[in-house]
LOTOR-223264 format. One line per field, with one value per residue (C-alpha): chain; x, y, z. Coordinates in steps of 0.02 Angstrom, whole numbers, m for minus. Layout:
N
c <- [A;...]
px <- [X;...]
py <- [Y;...]
pz <- [Z;...]
***
This chain:
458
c <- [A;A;A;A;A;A;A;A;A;A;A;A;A;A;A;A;A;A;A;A;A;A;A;A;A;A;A;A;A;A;A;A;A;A;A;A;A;A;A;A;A;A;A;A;A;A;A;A;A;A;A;A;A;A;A;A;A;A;A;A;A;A;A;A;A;A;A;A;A;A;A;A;A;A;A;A;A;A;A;A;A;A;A;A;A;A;A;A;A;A;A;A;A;A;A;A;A;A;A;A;A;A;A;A;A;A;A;A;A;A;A;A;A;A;A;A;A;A;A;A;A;A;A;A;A;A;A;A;A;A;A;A;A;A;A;A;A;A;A;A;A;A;A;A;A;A;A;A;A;A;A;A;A;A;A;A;A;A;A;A;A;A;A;A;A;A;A;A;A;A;A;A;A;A;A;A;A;A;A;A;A;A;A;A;A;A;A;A;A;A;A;A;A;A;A;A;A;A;A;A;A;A;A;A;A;A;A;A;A;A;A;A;A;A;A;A;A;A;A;A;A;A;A;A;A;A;A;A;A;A;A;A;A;A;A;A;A;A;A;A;A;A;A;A;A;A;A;A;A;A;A;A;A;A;A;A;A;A;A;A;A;A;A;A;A;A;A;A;A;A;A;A;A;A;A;A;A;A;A;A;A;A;A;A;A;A;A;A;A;A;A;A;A;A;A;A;A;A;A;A;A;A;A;A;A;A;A;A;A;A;A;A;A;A;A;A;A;A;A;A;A;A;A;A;A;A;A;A;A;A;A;A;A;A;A;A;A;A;A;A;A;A;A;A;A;A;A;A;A;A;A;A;A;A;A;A;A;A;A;A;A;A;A;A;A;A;A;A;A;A;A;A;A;A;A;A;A;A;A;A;A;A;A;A;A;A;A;A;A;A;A;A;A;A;A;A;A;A;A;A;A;A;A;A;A;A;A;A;A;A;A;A;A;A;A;A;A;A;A;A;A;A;A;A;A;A;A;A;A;A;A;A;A;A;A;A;A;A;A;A;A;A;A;A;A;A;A;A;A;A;A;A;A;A;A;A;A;A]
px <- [m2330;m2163;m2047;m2104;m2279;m2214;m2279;m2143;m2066;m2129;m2334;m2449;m2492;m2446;m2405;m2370;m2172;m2196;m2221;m2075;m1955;m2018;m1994;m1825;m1782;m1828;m1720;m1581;m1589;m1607;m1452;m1347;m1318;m1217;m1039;m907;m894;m723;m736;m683;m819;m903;m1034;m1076;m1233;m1288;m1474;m1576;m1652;m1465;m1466;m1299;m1300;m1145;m1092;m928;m816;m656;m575;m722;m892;m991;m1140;m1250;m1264;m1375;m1337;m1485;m1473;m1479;m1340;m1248;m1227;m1136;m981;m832;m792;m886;m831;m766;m752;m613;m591;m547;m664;m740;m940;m1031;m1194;m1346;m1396;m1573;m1683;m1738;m1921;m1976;m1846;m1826;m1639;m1499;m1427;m1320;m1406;m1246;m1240;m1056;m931;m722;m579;m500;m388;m423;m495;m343;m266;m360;m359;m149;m161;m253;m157;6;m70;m143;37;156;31;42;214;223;270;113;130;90;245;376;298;420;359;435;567;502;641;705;909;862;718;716;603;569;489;490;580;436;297;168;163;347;327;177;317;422;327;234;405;491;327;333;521;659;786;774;885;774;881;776;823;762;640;515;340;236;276;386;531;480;448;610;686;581;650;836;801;737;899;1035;928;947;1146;1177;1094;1228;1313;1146;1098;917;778;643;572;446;413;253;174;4;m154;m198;m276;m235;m122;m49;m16;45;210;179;97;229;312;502;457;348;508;639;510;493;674;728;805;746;535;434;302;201;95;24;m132;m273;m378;m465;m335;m218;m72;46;164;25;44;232;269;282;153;36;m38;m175;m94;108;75;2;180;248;159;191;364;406;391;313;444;312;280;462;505;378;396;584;552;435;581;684;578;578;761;785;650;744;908;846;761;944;1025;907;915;1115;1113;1021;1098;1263;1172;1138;1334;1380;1258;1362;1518;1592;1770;1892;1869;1691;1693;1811;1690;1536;1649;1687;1496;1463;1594;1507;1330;1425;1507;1342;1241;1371;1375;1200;1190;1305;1183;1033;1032;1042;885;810;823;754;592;564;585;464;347;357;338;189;123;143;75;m89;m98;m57;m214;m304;m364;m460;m558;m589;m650;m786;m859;m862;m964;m1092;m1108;m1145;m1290;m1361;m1379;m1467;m1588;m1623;m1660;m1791;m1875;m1888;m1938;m2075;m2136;m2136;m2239;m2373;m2394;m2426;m2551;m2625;m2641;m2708;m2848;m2870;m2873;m3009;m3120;m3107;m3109;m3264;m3296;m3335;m3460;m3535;m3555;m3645;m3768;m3748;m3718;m3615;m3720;m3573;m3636;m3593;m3566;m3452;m3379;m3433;m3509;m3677;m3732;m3878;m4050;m4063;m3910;m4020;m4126;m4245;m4180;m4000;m3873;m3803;m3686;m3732;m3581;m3629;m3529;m3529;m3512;m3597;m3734;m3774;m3966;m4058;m4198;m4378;m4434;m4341;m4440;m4345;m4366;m4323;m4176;m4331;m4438;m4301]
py <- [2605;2666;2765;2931;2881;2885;3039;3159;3202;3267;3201;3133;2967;2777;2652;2454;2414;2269;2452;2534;2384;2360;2542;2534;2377;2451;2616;2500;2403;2578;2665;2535;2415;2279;2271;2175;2173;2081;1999;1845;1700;1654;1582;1465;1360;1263;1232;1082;1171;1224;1391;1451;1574;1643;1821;1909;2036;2113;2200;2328;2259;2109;2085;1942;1856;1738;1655;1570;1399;1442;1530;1443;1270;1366;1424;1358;1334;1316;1426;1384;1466;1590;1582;1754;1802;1920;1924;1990;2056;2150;2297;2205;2203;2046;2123;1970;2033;2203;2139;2209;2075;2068;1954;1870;1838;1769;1721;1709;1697;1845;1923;1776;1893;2019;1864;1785;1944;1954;1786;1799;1978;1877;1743;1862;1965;1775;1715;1888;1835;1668;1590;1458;1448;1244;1248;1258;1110;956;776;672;537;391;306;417;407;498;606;781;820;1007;1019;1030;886;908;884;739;762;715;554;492;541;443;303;290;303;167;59;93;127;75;75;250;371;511;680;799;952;1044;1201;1284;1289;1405;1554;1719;1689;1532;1551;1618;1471;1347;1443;1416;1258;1212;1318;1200;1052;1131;1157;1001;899;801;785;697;615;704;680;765;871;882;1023;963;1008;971;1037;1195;1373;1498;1565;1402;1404;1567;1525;1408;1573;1693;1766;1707;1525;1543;1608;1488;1328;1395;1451;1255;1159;973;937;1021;919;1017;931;1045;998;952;930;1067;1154;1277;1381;1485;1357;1247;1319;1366;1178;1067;962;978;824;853;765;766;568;604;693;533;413;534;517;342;172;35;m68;m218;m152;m135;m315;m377;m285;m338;m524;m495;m427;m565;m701;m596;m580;m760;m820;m686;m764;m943;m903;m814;m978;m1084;m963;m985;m1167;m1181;m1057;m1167;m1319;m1228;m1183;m1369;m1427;m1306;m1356;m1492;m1555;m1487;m1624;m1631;m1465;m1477;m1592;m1483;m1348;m1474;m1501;m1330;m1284;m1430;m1348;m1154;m1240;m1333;m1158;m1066;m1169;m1174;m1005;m967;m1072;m989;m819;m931;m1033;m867;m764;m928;m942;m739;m764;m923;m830;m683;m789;m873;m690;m613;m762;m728;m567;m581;m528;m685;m571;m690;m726;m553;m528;m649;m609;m424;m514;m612;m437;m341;m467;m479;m300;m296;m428;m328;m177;m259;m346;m173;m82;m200;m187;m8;m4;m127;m24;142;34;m1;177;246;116;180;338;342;254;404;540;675;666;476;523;655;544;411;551;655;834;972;1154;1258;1443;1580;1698;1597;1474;1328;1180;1154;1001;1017;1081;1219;1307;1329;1495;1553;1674;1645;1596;1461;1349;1189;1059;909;771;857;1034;1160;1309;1417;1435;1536;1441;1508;1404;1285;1123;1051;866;736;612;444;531;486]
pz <- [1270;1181;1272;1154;1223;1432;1534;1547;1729;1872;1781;1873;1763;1833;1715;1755;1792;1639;1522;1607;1605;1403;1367;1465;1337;1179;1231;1241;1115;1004;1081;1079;923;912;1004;1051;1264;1334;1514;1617;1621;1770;1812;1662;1651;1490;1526;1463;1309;1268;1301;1390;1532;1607;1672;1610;1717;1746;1892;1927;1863;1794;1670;1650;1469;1385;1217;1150;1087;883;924;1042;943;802;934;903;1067;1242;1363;1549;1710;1720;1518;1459;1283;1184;1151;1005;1097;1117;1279;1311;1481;1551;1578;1695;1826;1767;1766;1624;1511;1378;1217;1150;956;945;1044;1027;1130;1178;1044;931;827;809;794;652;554;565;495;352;314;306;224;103;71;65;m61;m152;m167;m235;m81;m71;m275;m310;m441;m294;m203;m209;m222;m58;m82;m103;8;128;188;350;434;523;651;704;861;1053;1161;1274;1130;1148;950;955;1041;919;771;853;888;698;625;725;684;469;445;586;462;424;545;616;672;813;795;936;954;1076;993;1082;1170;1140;1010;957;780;776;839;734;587;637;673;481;416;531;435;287;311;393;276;176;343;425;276;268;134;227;358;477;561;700;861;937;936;1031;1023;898;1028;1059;870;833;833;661;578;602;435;479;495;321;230;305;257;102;66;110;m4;97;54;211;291;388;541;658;761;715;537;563;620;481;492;384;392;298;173;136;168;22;98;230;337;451;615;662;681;479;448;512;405;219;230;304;176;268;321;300;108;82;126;29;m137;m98;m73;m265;m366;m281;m349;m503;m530;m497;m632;m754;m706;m730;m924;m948;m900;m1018;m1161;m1135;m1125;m1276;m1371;m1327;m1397;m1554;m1575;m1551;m1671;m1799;m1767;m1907;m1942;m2065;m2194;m2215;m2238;m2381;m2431;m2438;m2505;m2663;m2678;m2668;m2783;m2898;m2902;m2949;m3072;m3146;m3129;m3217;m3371;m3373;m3347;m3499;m3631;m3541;m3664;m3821;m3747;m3682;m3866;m3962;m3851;m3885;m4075;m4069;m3987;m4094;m4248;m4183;m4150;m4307;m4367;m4284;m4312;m4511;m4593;m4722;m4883;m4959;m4812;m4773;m4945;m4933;m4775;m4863;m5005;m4855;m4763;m4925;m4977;m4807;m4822;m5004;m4935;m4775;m4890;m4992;m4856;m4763;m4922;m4970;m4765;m4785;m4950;m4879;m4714;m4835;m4939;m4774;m4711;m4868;m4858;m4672;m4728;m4872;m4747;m4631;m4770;m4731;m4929;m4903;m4768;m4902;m5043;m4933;m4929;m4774;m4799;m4671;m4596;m4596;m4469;m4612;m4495;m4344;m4471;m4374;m4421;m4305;m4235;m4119;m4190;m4078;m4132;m4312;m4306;m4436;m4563;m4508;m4671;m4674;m4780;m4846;m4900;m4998;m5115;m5263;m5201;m5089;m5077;m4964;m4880;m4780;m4665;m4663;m4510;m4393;m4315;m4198;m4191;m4048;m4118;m4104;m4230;m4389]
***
């Protein structure tokens, strides 16, 4: 039964309460979609199929809740007595009990939405600006003079900075530089806290920043998303390393640092050397230095042996100068009677050329004499080849002549109308004219009778 289908008032019909508590339901569900209800959790139960069941209120009424397990495993969060949040729900009626529930869909912390929509409008308008842009990110010195720390005296976070920093790099001075990081004001004073660094930081010696705190709510952490703190880590001139709670966990501040880590103890280890690392790349360019010096020192040494080796007294180098001055002496004269030598050898040479190339007339001549007989005789020999290979053909020829074939006594039937000569006895047909070649001349006929005879009856 829907509720169009229920008896009006004042009727007389009687329907089941199951109908009335289903019709009740379905009104519900119709007249009131999806909303988000605010309230203070109590009663919370997680039941062993992993549904949750808990009731919110405030000062004046309660309403009972149930968020079903495909639901409930996708919360961020799970909530606890007295916890203060916002439900996504649905107006439905427990039919069973005839009881009014509220069918939860999703489930936040109270304002954490008002909250997480601020945050990604001012993360929206700073990167708008350039402000997150990944040109103005600054590598980190490799070998920090001294470290800044930007947090709360009170912060766990700053005693795990601490503590990591002291266990990589004890030779590196860390400067706190005190700020609250949670509450009213505080991003405020985080922000004048990274401008003193900023100002002081030839005085303190500083490299790099680290502006940290612990994990937390989005409340806890609003503090790290507020505009003023964005701007002052992005307006310093010292690399910002940003380490605020946990991995999951992002701020504004994120992303105006130069770098972000996903733990302050993270921060911690990006900027510090290993002290361990640093001795022992030390002690390698020790042992390399030395070796360099030691080749330097043998190169030296025998590069002073070498010098030695050169060195000679004054006389016998008078001496060698006299031999040298010998051997110039000896090259030059033989250098003077070399052009003489030099012009001679051409001129032989050219003789002998010219010699070879002179022409011999008389030799010439007869080999023109040889050439021109060879030729006569090659003439005649062809000619007399060519006459017997004529005489040869002519022969062939007679054979083959049709006048040969006529004067052994055959004779040609030449059709006087086609022009044709015939050659089967069929083709002749009586009365038809026809012309008759023979050796000595030829006549033309005209047949009375044809008598065709098979070619075995010759």
């Amino acid at each position: 039964m829907t509720p169009d289908s229920l008896p009006t008032p004042g009727g007389d019909a009687v329907i089941p309460v199951s109908v009335l508590n289903r019709a009740i339901g379905t009104m519900l569900e119709r007249s009131f979609p999806l909303v988000w209800v605010s309230g203070e959790v109590s009663n919370f139960t997680r039941a062993a199929s992993g549904h949750w069941y808990f009731s919110i209120k405030d000062a004046n009424a309660q309403m009972r809740c149930v968020m079903f397990r495909s639901r409930a495993q996708y919360a961020e969060f799970t909530p606890r007595e007295g916890d203060k949040i916002e439900v996504r729900a649905l107006v439905t009626m427990y039919e069973p009990r005839g009881e009014l529930q509220l069918g939860v869909e999703a489930v936040r912390r109270t304002g954490q939405g008002r909250l997480y929509e601020a945050f990604l409008r001012l993360k929206a308008q700073l990167e708008s600006e350039g402000l997150f842009a990944a040109e103005r990110k600054r590598s980190l010195p490799t070998h920090p003079r001294g470290i800044g720390i930007v947090t709360s005296l009170q912060a766990a976070a700053l005693r795990d900075v601490l503590t990591t920093l002291a266990r990589r790099a004890p030779h590196v001075p860390v400067i706190v530089y005190p700020a609250p990081v949670q509450g009213a004001g505080a991003g405020a004073k985080l922000a004048a806290m990274v401008e003193a660094a900023n100002a002081r930081r030839e005085a303190d010696a500083l490299d790099v920043l680290i502006v940290c705190r612990g994990g937390g709510s989005i409340e806890d952490l609003w503090a790290f998303n507020e505009e003023v703190l964005a701007r002052a880590i992005a307006a310093s001139e010292l690399p910002v390393v940003s380490g605020v709670g946990h991995e999951t966990d992002f701020t504004i501040a994120d992303f105006a640092a130069d770098v972000r880590a996903p733990t302050p103890t993270g921060a911690a280890e990006l900027v510090s050397p290993q002290r361990v690392l640093l001795l022992r790349e030390l002690d390698h360019r020790h042992a390399a230095l030395a070796r360099g010096f030691g080749r330097s020192m043998e190169r030296r040494a025998q590069q002073l042996d070498w010098l030695a080796r050169r060195l000679v007294s004054p006389a016998e180098r008078l001496a060698r100068q006299r031999v040298h001055l010998r051997q110039l002496a000896s090259r030059l004269a033989a250098a003077g009677g070399r052009p003489v030598r030099d012009a001679r050898a051409r001129f032989a040479l050219l003789q002998y050329r010219w010699a070879r190339r002179r022409p011999d007339v008389a030799a010439q001549s007869e080999h023109v004499l040889r050439l021109a007989g060879r030729l006569r005789n090659a003439s005649e020999r062809r000619r007399e080849r060519e006459k017997a290979c004529l005489s040869e053909l002519s022969a062939r020829l007679q054979v083959l002549s049709p006048q040969r074939t006529l004067e052994r006594g055959y004779a040609a039937l030449i059709d006087a109308q086609t022009g044709r000569a015939l050659r089967a006895p069929n083709a002749l047909k009586p009365k038809r004219p026809l012309t008759v070649h023979l050796a000595e001349g030829s006549a033309d006929v005209l047949l009375a009778d044809v008598q065709p005879r098979l070619p075995d009856e010759f």
